[in-house]
KOLGU-4560 file (N, C-alpha, C; in nm, 3 decimals, padded with zeros to 5 digits):
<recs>
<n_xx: -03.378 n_yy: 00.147 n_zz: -01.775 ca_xx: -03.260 ca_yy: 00.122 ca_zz: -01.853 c_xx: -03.140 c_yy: 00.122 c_zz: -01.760 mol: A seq: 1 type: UNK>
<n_xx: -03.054 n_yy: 00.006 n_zz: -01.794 ca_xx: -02.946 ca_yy: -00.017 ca_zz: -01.693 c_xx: -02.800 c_yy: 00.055 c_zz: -01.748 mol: A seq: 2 type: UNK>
<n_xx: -02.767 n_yy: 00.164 n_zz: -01.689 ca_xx: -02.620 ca_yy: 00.227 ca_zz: -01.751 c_xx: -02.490 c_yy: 00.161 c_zz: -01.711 mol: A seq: 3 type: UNK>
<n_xx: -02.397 n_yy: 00.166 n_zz: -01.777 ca_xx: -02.252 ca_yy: 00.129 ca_zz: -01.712 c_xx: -02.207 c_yy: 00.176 c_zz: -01.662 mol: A seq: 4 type: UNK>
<n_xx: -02.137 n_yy: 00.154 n_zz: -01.573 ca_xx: -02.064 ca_yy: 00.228 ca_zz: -01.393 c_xx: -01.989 c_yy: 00.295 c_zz: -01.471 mol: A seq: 5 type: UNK>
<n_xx: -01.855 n_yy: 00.231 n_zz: -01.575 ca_xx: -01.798 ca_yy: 00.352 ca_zz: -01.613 c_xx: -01.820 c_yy: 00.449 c_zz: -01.716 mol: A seq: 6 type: UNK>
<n_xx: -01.945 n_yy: 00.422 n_zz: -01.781 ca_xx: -02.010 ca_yy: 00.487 ca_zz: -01.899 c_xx: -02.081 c_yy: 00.576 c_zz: -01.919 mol: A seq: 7 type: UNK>
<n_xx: -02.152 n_yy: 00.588 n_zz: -01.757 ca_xx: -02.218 ca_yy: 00.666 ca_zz: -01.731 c_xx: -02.263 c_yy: 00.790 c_zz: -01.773 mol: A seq: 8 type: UNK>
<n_xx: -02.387 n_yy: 00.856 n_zz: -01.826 ca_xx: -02.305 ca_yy: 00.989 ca_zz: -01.870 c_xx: -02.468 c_yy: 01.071 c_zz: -01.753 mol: A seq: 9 type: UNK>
<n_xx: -02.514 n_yy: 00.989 n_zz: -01.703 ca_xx: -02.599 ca_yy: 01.124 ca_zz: -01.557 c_xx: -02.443 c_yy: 01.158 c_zz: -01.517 mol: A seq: 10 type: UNK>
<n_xx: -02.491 n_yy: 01.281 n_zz: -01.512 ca_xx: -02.402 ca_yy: 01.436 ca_zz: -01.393 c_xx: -02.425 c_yy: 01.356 c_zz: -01.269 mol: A seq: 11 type: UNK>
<n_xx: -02.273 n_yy: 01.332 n_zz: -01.236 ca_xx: -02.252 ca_yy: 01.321 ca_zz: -01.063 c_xx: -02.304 c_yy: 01.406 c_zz: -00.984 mol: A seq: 12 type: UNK>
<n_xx: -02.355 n_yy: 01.404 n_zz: -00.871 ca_xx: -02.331 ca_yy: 01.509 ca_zz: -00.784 c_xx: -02.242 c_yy: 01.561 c_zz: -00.728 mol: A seq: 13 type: UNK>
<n_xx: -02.197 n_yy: 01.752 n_zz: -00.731 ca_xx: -02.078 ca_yy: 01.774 ca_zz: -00.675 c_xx: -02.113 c_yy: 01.817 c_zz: -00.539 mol: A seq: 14 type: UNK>
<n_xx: -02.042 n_yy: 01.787 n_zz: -00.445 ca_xx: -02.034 ca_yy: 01.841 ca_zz: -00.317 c_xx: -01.928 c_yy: 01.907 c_zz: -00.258 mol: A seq: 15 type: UNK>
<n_xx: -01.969 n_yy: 02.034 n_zz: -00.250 ca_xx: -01.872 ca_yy: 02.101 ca_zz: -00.181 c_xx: -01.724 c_yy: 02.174 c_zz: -00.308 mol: A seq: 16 type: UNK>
<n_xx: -01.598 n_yy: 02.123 n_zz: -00.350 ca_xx: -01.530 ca_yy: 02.210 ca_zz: -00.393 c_xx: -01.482 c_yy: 02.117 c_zz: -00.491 mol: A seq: 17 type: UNK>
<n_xx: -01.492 n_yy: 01.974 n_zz: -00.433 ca_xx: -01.446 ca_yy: 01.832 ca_zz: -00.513 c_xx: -01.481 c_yy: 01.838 c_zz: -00.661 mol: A seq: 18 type: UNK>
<n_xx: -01.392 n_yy: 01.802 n_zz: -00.742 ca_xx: -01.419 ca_yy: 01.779 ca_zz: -00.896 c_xx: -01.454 c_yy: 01.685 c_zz: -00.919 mol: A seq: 19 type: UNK>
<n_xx: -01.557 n_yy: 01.611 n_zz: -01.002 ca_xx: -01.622 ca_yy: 01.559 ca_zz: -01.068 c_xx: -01.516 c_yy: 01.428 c_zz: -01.109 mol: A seq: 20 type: UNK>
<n_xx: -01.484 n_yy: 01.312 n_zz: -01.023 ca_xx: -01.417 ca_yy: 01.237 ca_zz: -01.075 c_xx: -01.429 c_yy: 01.095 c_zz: -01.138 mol: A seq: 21 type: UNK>
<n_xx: -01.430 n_yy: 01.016 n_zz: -01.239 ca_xx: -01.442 ca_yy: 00.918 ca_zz: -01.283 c_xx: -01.441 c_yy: 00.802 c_zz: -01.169 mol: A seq: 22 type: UNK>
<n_xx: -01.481 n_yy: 00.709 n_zz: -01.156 ca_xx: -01.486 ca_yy: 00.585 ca_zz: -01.070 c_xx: -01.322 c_yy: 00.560 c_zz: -01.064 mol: A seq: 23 type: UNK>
<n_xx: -01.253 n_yy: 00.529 n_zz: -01.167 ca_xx: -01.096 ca_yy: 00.521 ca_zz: -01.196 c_xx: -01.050 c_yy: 00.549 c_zz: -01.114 mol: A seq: 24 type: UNK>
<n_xx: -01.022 n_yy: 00.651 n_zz: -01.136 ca_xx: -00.926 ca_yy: 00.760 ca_zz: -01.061 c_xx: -01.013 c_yy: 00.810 c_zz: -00.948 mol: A seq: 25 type: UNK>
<n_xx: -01.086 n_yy: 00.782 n_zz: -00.889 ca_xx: -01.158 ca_yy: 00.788 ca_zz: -00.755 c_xx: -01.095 c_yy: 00.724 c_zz: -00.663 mol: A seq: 26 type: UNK>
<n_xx: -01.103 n_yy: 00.580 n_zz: -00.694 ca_xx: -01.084 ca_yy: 00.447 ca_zz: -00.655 c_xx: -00.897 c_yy: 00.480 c_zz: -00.614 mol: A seq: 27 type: UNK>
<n_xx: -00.814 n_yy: 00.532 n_zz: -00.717 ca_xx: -00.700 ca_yy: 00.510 ca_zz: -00.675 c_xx: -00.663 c_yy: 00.692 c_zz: -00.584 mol: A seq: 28 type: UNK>
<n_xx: -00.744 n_yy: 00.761 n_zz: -00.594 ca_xx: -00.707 ca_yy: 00.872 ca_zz: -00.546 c_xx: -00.769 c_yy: 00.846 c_zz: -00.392 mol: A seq: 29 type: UNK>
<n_xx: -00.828 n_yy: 00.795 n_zz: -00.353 ca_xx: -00.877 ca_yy: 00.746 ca_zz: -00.252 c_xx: -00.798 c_yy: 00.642 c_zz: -00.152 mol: A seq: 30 type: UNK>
<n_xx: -00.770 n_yy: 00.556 n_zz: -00.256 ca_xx: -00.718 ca_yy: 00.430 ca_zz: -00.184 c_xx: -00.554 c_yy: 00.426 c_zz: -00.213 mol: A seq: 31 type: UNK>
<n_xx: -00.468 n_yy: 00.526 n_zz: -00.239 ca_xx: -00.356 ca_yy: 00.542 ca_zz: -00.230 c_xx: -00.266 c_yy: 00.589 c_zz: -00.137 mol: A seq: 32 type: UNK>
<n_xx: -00.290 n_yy: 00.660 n_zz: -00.074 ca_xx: -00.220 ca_yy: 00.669 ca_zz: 00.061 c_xx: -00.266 c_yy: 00.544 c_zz: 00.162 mol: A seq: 33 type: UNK>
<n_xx: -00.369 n_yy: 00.441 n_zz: 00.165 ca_xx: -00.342 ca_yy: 00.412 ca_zz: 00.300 c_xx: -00.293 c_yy: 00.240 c_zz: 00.198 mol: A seq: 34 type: UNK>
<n_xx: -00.287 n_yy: 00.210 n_zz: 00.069 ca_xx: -00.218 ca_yy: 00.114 ca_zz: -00.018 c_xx: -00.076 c_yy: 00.141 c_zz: 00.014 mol: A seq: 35 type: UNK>
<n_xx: -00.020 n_yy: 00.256 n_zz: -00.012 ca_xx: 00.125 ca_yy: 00.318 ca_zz: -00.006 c_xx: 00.156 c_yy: 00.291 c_zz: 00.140 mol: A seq: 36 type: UNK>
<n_xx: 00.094 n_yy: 00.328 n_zz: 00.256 ca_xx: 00.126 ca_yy: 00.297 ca_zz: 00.377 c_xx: 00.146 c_yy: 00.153 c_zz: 00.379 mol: A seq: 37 type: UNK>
<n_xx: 00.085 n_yy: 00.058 n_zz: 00.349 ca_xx: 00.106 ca_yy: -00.087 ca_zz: 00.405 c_xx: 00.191 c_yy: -00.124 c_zz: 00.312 mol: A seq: 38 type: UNK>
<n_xx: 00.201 n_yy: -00.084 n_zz: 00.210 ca_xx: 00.328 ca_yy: -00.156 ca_zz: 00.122 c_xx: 00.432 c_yy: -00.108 c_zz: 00.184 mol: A seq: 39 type: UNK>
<n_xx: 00.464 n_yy: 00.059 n_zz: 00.242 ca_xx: 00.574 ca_yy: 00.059 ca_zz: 00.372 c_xx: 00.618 c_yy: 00.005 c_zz: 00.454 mol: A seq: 40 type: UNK>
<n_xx: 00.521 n_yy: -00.045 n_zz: 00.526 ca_xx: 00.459 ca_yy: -00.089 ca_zz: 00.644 c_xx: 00.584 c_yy: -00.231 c_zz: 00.620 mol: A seq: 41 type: UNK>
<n_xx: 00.483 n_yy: -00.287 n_zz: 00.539 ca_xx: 00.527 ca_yy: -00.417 ca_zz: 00.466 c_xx: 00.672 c_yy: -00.449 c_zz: 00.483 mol: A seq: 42 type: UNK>
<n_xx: 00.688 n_yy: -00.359 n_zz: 00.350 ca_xx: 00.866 ca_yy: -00.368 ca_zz: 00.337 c_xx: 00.922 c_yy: -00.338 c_zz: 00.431 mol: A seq: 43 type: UNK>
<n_xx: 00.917 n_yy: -00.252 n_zz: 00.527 ca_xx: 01.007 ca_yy: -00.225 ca_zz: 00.652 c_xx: 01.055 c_yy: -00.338 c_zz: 00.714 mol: A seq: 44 type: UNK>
<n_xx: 00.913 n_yy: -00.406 n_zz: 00.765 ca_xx: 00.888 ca_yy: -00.500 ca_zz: 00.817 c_xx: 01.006 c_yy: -00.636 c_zz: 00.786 mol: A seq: 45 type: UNK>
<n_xx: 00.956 n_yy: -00.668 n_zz: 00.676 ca_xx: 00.986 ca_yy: -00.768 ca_zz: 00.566 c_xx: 01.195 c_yy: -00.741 c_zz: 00.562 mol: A seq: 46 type: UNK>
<n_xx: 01.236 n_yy: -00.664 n_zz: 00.540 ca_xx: 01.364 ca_yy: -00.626 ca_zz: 00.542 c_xx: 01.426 c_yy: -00.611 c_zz: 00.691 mol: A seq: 47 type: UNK>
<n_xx: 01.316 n_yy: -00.543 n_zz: 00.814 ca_xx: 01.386 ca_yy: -00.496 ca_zz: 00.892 c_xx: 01.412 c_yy: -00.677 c_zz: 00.994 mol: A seq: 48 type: UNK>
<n_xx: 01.302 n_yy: -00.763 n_zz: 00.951 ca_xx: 01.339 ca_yy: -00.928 ca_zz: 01.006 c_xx: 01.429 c_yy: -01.009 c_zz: 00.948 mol: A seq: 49 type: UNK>
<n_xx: 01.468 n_yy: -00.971 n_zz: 00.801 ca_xx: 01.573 ca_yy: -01.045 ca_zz: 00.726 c_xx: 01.668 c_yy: -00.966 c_zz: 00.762 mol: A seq: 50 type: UNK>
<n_xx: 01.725 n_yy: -00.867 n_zz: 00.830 ca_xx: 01.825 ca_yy: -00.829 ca_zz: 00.851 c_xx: 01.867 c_yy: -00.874 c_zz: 01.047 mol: A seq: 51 type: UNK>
<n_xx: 01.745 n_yy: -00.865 n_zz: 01.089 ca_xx: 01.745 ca_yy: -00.883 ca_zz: 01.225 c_xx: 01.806 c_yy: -01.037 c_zz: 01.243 mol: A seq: 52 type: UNK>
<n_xx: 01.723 n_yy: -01.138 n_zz: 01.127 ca_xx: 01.758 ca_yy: -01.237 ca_zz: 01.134 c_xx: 01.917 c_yy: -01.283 c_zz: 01.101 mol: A seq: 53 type: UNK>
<n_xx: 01.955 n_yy: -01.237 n_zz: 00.966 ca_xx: 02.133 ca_yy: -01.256 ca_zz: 00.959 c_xx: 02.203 c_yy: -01.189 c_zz: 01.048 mol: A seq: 54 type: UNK>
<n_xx: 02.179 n_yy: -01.093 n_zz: 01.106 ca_xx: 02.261 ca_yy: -01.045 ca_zz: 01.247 c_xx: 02.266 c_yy: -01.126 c_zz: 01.307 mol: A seq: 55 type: UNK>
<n_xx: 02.141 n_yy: -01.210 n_zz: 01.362 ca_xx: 02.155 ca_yy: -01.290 ca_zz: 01.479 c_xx: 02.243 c_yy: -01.403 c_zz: 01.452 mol: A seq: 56 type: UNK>
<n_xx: 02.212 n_yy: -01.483 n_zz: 01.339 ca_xx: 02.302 ca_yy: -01.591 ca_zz: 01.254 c_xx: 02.393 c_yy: -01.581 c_zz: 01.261 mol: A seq: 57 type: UNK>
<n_xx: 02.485 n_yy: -01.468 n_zz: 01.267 ca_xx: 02.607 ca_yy: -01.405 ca_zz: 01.236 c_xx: 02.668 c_yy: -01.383 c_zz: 01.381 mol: A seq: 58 type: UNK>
<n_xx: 02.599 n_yy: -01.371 n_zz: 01.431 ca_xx: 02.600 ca_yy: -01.395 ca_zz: 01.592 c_xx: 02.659 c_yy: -01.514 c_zz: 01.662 mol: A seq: 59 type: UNK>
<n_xx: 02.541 n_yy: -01.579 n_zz: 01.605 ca_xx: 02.563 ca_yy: -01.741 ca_zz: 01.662 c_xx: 02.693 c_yy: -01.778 c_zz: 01.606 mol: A seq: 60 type: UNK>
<n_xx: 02.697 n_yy: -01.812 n_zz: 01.494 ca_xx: 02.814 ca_yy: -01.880 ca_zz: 01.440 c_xx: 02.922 c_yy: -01.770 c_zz: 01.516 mol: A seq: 61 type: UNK>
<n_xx: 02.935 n_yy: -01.676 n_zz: 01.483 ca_xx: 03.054 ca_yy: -01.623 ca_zz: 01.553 c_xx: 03.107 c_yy: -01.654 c_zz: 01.689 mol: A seq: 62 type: UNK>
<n_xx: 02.957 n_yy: -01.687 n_zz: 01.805 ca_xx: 02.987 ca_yy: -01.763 ca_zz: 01.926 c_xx: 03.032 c_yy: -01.928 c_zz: 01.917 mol: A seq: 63 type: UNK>
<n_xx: 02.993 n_yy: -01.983 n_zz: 01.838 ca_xx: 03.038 ca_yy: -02.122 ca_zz: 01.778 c_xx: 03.161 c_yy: -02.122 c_zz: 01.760 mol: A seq: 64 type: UNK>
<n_xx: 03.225 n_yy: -02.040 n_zz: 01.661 ca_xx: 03.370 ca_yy: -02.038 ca_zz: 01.627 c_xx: 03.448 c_yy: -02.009 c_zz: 01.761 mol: A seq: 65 type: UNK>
<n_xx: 03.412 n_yy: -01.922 n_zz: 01.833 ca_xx: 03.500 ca_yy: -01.903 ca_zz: 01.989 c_xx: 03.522 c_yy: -02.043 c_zz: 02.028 mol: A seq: 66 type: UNK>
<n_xx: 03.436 n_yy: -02.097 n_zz: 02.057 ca_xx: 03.437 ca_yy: -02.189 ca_zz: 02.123 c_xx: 03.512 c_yy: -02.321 c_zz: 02.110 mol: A seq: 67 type: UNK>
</recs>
């Protein structure tokens, strides 16, 4: 007989001190810090080149106008 992943009702095995957690909330308790890191990562990124970039713009034209 084939059960459903989230329906399950066999007893997990516990190991060690860990609570007994649903696939759900496994999945995001697991994969949330290193999700949260690259969406950092990301945005830093992503903001710290759109800003790098209108500086430089702002640059240029300002050497343009000297001239």
């Amino acid at each position: 007989m084939m059960l459903r992943w989230f329906g399950s009702s066999l007893p997990r095995r516990n190991q060690g001190n860990q609570p007994n957690l649903n696939p759900h909330s496994y999945f995001y308790k697991v994969l949330a810090v290193p999700l949260l890191k690259v969406g950092a990562v990301s945005l830093g990124t992503f903001y710290g080149l759109r800003y790098l970039w209108r500086y430089l713009e702002d640059d240029e034209k300002d050497n343009k106008s000297e001239k």
